[in-house]
N, C-alpha and C positions, 0 to 999 in steps of 0.2 A: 430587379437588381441582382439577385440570386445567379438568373440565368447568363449574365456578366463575366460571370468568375469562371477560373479555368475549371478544369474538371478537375485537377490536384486538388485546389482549391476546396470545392463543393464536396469529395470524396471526404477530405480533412473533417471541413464540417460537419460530417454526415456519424463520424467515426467520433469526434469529439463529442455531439451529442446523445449521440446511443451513451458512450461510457458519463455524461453525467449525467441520463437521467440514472444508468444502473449505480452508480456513486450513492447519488440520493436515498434509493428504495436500501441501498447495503448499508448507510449510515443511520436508517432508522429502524429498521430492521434491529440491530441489533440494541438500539437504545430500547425501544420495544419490548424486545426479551429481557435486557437487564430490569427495565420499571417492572414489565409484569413480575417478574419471577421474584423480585424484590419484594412486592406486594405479596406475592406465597410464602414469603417467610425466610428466601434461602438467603444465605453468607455470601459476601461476596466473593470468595474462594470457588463457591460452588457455582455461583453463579456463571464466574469465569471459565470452569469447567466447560460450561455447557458449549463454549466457546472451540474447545480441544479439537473437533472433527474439524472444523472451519478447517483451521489451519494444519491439520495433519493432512487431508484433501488439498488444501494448496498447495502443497509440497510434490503429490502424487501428478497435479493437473499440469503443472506448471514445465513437469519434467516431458509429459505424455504428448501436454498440448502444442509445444514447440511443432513437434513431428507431425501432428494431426495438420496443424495452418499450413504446413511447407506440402503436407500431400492434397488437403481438399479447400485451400483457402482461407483467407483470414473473413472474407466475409461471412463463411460459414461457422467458423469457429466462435466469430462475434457474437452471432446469428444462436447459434445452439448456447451461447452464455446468456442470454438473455431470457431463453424458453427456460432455461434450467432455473433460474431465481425465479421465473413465473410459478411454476412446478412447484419452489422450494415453498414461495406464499401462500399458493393454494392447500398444502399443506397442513397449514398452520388454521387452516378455517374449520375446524374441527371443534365440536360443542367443547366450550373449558373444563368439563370432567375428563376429556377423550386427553386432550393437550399434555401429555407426559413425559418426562423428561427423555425418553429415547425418541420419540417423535421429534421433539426439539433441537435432540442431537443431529438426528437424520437431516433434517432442514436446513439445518445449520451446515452440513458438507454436504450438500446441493449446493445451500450460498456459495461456501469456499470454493466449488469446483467452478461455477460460473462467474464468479469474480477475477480469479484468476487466469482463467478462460475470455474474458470479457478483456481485461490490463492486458495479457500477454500479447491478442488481438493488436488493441489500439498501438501500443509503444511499437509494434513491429511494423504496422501498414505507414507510420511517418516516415520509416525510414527508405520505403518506397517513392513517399512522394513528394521528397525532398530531393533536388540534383547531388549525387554524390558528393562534387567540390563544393556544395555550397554547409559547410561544418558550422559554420556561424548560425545560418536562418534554421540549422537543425536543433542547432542546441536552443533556439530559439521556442521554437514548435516543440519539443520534448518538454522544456522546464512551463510554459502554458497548459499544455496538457496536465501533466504532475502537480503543478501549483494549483488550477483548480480542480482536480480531481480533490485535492484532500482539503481543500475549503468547501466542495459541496459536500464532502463527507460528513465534516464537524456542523454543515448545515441542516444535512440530512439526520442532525443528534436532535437538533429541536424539531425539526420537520415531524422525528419519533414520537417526541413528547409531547406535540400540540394535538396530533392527530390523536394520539392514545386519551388523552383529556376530554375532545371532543367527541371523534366516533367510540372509542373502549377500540378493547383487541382487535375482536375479531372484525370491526370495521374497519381500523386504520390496515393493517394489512389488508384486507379487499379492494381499498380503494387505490392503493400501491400498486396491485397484482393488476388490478383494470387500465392505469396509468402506464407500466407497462406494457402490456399486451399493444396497446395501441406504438408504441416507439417499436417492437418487436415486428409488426407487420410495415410501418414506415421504412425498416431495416431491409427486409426482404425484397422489397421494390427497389430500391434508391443505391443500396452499395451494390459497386461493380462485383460481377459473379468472378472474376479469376482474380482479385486480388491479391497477392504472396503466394501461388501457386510454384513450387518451384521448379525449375524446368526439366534436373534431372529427380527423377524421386527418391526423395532417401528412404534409407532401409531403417530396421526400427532400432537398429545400433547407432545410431547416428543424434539419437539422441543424446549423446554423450560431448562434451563440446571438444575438437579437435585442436582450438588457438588457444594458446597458453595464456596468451593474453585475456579472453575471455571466462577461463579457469579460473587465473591470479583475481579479473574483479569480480566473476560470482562469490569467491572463498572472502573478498571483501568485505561483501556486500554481506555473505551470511552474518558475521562478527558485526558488522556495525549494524542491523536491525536488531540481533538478537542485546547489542550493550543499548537499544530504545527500549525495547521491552521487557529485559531484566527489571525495572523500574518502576517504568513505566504504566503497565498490563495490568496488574495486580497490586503490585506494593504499591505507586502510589494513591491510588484511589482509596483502597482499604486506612492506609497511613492518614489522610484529609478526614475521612468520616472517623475514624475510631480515635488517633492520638489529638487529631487538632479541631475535634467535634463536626466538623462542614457537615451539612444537612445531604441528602443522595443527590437533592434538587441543583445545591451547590458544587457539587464535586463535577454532575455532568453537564453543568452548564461552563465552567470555568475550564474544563478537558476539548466543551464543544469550541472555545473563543481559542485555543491554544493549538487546535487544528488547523482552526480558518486563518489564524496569521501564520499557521506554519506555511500552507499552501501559499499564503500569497510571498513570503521572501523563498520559496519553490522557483516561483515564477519571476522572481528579480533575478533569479544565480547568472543569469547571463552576464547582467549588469555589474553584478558583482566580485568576479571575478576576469574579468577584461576584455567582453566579447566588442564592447562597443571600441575599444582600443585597434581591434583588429585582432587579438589573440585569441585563438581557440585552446582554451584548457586541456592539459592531458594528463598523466599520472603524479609528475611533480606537485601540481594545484591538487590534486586530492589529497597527495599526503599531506600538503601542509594543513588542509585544513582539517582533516582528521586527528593530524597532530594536537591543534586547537581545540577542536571537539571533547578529545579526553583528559584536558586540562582540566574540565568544567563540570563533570560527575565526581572528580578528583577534590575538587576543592571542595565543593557541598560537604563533602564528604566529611572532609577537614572541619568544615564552618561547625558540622552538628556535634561535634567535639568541645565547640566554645560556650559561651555565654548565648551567644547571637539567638534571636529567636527564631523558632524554627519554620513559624510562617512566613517572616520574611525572606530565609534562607532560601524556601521553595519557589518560593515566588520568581525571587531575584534570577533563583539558579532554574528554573523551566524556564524563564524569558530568553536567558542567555543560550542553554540548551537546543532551543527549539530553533534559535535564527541560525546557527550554526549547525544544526543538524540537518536543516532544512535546503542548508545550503549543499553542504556533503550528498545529502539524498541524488539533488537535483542533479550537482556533478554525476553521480554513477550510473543516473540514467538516460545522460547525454553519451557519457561514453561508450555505454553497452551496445547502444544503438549504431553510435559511431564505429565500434570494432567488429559488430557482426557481418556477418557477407552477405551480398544484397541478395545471392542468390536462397531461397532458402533462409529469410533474415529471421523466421519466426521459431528456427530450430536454436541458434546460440541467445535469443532473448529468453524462450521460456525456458531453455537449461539455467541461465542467470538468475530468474525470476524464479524457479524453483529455489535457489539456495539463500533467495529473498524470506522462502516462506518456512525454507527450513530454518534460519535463522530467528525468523517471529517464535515459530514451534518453540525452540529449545531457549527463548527469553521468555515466553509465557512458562512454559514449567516451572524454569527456576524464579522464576518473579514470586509467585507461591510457594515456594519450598523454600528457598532464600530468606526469605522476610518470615514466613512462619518459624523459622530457627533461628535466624539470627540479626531480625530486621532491616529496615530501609538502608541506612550504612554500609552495613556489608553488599545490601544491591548495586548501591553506586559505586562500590570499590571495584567492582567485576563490570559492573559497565565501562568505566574508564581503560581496565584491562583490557576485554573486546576492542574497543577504540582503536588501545594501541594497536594491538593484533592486525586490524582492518589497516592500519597506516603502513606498517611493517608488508603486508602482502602486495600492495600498489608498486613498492619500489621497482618491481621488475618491467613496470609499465613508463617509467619515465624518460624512455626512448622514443616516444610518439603520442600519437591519434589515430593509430591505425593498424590495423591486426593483421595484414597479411596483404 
């Protein structure tokens, strides 16, 4: 059946699969770290530290690796993301006296560099094997991708937790890292060797994106990760276990169900925004619903001012948060795809996907310094801020779907 399908096709599924098994091993991974470390005693502040290289390293990779795919290929860059989370697991297989927090650190941007490296790969090679005029069935393949990546993410939270139960540490990571290895060598056979090579090579300045357009939605895109994880990262998890008692068991399993239906209305945005109509969405549909977005950190905000209980508040306002955000997400990474230039597509994705991570960066910091001073509240006041911010930078894009 397999050998039926065109070769767009089969290349599609080849790339989809590489990033969810690495989705998988990166969503338990870090549930992993947080049970063990949790289990040594630390805060979940520090905990979250350990987190800090991830994404200071996705900022650096994201910027680098653009330029790397457009000179030696996406298959390779796929390719070398994969070996690096192997490297990153193997790592971590060290007697638990040796296991130290700079070990941990270390491991943890290896993850960040090959995650990053791994996404930036996949969202650029669609945009090759999709026919240029067909924007519909892109944005189609984009928001499937994106929608289950971060459902097998919030999969890959208990995938963390059952293997840690069953084998302990240092086995659930080995069986990951073997799991691996085998899609790693499946990768090296099966994806075509010049994939996103681009024809003329760019220089290493070029990693700088040259469409404005591309510009206006990376600086987007920074604000509106950084107002998810303002919140999100830090404050709320610490806020469920310390102000509203939730057990750790509860926080990450209710964080894991709130992934998996983010991913899956990821993957309705087509729908939902009027692909089946015949419209392809472009900057006007982002801002509006950006607009919408930061109405809803905005009100929570409001609510914990009232009477109203604060566990309902949360509830109510991450169900609404997360369909809306999810959708926002989906849109910007239909578009980035859609304004990048075919030639070279892998240099204006990972400049955008850098200000993805620097984005995360600068919401995970203040998620802990925020809420350490002046709690949950004030997070959600500066997330809805961001929001705006993210809606206000789109305006310059409501001339189109297309960059040049």
């Amino acid at each position: 059946m397999v050998s039926g399908l065109s070769s767009e096709i089969r290349q599609y599924l080849i790339i989809t699969g590489n990033y969810w098994a690495f989705t998988l091993t990166d969503g338990a991974l870090r549930m992993l770290v947080v049970l063990h470390f949790h289990d040594l005693g630390y805060s979940p502040f520090e905990i979250a530290m350990l987190f800090l290289f991830y994404e200071i390293f996705g900022v650096i990779t994201n910027l680098l690796g653009g330029w790397l795919g457009a000179r030696l290929g996406l298959n390779r860059t796929m390719n070398i993301g994969l070996a690096l989370q192997i490297l990153a697991l193997t790592m971590l297989l060290v007697p638990s006296h040796l296991l130290t927090v700079p070990l941990v650190m270390a491991a943890q941007a290896l993850s960040g560099i090959a995650k990053d490296l791994n996404k930036m790969s996949a969202k650029s090679a669609i945009k090759l094997l999709v026919p240029e005029e067909a924007k519909g069935a892109l944005f189609k393949w984009v928001a499937v991708l994106t929608g289950s990546k971060n459902a097998l993410k919030g999969a890959g939270f208990f995938m963390g937790a059952a293997l840690l139960a069953v084998l302990g540490f240092t086995g659930a990571v080995g069986s990951m890292a073997a799991a691996l290895i085998l899609v790693w060598l499946l990768s090296l056979i099966l994806l075509k060797k010049d994939l996103g090579v681009a024809k003329n090579k760019p220089k290493f300045s070029d990693i700088f994106s040259k469409s404005s357009a591309v510009n206006a939605l990376s600086a987007a895109r920074l604000f509106l990760f950084g107002a998810r994880d303002v919140w999100f990262v830090v404050a709320l998890p610490v806020f469920l276990s310390t102000s509203l008692g939730w057990s750790h068991w509860s926080v990450g399993s209710f964080l894991a169900f709130w992934i998996i239906g983010y991913g899956f209305v990821q993957s309705l945005a087509p729908i939902l925004t009027g692909v089946r109509s015949g419209k392809v969405p472009g900057g006007r549909v982002a801002f509006f619903w950006a607009i919408f977005l930061s109405l809803l950190p905005a009100s929570m905000a409001l609510a914990f001012q009232t009477v109203m209980d604060p566990t309902l508040i949360l509830l109510a306002g991450l169900g609404c948060f997360g369909f809306v955000f999810a959708v926002n997400s989906s849109l910007h990474s239909f578009l980035i795809v859609s304004f990048a230039k075919g030639d070279g597509v892998s240099l204006d994705v990972g400049f955008y996907y850098m200000a993805n991570a620097m984005g995360r960066l600068i919401g995970t910091v203040l998620s802990g310094w925020v809420f350490q001073e002046y709690g949950l509240v004030a997070c959600l006041w500066i997330s809805a801020a961001f929001v705006g911010v993210a809606a206000l930078l789109t305006v310059p894009l409501f001339k189109g779907t297309t960059a040049r």
